[in-house]
Z-matrix of the N, CA and C atoms (Angstrom, degrees):
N
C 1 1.453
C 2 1.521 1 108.55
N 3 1.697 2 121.95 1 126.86
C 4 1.067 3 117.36 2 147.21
C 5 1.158 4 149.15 3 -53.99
N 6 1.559 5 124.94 4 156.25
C 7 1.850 6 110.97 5 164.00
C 8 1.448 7 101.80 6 -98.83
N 9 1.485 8 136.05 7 12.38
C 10 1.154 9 141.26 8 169.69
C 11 1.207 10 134.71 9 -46.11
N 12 0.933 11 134.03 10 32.41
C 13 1.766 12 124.83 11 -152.11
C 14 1.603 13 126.72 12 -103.97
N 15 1.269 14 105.06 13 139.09
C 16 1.615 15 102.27 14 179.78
C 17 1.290 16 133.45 15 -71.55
N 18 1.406 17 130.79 16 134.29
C 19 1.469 18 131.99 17 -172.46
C 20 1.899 19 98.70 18 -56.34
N 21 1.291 20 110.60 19 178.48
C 22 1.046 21 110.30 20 -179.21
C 23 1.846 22 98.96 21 -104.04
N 24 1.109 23 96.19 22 175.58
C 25 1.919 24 100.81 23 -178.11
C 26 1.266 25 109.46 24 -69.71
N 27 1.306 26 125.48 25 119.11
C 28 1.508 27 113.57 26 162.80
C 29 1.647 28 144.37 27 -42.93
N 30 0.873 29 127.80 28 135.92
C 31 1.631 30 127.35 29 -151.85
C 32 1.602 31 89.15 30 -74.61
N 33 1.742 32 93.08 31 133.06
C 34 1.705 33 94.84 32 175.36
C 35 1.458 34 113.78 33 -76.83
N 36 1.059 35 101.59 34 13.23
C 37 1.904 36 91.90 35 168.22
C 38 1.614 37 103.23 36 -108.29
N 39 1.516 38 106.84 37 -9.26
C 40 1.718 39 95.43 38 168.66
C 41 1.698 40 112.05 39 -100.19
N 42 1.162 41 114.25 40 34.34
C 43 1.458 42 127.97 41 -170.02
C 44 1.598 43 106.30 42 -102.10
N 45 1.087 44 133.15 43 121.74
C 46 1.459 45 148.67 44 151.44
C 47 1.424 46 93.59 45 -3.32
N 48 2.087 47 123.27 46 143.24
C 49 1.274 48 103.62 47 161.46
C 50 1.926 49 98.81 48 -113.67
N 51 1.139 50 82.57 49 33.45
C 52 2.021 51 82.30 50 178.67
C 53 1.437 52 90.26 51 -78.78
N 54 1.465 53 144.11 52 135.55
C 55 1.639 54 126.67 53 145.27
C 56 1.641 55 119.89 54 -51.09
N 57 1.427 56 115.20 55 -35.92
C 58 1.434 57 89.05 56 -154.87
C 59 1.823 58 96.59 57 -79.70
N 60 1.463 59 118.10 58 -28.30
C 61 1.480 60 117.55 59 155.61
C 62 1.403 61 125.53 60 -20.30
N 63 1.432 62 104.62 61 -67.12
C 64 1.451 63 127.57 62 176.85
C 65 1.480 64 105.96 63 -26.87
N 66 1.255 65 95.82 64 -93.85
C 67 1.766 66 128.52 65 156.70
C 68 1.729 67 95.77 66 -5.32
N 69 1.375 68 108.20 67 -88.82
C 70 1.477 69 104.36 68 -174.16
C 71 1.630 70 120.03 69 -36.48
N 72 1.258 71 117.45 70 -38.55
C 73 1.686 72 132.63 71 -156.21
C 74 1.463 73 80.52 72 -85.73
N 75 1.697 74 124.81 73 -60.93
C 76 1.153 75 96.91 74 -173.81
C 77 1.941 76 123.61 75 -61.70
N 78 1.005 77 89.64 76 -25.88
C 79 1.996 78 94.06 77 -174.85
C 80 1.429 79 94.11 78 -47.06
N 81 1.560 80 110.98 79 -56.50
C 82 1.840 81 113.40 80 -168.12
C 83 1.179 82 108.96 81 -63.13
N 84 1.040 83 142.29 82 -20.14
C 85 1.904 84 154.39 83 -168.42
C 86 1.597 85 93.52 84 -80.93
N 87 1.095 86 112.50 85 -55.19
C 88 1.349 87 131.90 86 179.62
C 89 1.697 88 119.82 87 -44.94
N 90 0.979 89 103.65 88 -67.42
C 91 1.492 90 131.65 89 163.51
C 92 1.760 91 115.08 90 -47.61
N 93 1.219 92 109.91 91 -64.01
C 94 1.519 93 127.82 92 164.22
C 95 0.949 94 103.67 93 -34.78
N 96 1.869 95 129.36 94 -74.28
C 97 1.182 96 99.31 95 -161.33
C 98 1.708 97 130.11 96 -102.77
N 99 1.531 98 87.26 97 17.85
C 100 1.402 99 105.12 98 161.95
C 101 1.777 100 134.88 99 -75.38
N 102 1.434 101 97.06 100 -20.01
C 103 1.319 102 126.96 101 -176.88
C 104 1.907 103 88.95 102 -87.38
N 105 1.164 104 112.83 103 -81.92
C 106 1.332 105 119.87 104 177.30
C 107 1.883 106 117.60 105 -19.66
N 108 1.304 107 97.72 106 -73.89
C 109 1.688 108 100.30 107 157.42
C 110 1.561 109 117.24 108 -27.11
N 111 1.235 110 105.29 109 -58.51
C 112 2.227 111 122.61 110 -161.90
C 113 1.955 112 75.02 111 -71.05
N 114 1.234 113 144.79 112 -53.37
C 115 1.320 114 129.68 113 174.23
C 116 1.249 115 131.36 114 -30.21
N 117 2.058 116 98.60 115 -70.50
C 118 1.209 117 101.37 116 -168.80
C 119 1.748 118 105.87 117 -61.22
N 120 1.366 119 132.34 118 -22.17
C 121 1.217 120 129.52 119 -150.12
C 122 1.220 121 85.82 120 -69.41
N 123 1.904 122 115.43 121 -67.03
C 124 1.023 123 94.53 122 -166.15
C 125 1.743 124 135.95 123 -76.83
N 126 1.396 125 113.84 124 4.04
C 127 1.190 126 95.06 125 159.84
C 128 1.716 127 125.88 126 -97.90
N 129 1.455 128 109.34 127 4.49
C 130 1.347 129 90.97 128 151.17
C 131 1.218 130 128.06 129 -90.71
N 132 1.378 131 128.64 130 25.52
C 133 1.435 132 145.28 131 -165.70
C 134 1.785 133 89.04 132 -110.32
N 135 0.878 134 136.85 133 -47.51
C 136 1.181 135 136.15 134 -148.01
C 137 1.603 136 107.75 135 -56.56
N 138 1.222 137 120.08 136 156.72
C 139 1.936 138 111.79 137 173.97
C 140 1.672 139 97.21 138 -82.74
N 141 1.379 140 106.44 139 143.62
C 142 1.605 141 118.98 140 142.37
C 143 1.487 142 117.64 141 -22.58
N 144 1.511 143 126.45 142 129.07
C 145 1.493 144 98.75 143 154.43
C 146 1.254 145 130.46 144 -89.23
N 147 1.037 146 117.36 145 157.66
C 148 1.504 147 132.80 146 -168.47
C 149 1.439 148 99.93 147 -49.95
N 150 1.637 149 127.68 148 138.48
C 151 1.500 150 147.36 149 158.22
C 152 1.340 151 101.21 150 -37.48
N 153 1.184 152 157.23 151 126.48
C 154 1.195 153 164.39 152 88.95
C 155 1.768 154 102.69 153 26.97
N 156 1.260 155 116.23 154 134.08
C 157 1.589 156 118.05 155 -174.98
C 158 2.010 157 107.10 156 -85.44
N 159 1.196 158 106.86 157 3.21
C 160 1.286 159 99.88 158 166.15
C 161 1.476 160 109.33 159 -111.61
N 162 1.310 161 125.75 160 1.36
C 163 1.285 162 113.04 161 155.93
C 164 1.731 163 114.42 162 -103.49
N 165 1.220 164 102.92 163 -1.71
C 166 1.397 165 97.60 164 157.71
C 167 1.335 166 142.48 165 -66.63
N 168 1.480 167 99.82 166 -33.57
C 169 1.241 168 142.42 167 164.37
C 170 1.464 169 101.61 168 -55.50
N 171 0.899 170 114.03 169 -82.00
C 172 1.319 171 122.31 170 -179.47
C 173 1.609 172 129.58 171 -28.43
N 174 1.393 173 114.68 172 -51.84
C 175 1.674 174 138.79 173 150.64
C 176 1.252 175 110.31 174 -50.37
N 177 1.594 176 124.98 175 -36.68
C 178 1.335 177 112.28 176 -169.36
C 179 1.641 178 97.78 177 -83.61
N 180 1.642 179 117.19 178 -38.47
C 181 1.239 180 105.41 179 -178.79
C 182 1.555 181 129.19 180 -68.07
N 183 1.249 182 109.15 181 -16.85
C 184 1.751 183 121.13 182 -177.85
C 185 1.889 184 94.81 183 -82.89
N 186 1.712 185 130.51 184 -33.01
C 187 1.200 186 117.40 185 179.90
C 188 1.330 187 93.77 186 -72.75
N 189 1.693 188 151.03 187 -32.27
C 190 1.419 189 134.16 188 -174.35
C 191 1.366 190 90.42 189 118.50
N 192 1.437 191 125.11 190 34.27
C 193 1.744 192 92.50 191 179.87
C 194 1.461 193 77.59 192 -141.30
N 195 1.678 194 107.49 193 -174.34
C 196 1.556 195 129.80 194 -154.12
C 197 1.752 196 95.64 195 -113.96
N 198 1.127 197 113.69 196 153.88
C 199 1.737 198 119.73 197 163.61
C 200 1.098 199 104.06 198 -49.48
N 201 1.382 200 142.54 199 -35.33
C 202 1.155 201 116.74 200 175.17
C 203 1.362 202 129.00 201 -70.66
N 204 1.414 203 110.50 202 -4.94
C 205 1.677 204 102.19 203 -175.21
C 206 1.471 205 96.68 204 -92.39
N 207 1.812 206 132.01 205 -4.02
C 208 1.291 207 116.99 206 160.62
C 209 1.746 208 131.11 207 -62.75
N 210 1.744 209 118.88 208 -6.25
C 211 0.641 210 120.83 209 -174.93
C 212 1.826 211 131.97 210 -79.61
């Protein structure tokens, strides 16, 4: 799960009444949440990071075995 998330659409009564404004705000809305998407992908693409070797340790000692059987 991401912390990525998209704003919601702005209320068309809080929208510019110039058109070519409009137009622009929408182009950037556009863009935003196209960029946002190309985000979340890639951070749900990303690998896990690796367990820390003292909690590895740790799992191996609660299953009954020694650091060496992590090898």
């Amino acid at each position: 799960m991401t912390l990525i998330r998209a704003l919601p659409p702005i209320d068309p009564n809080q929208r510019p009444r110039n058109p070519g404004v409009r137009e622009q705000l929408q182009a950037l809305e556009t863009v935003a949440r196209e960029e946002i998407e190309e985000l979340q992908q890639l951070a749900d693409a990303r690998p896990t990071p690796p367990a820390p070797a003292g909690e590895l340790l740790g799992m191996a000692w609660d299953l009954g075995l020694d650091g060496d059987a992590l090898r």
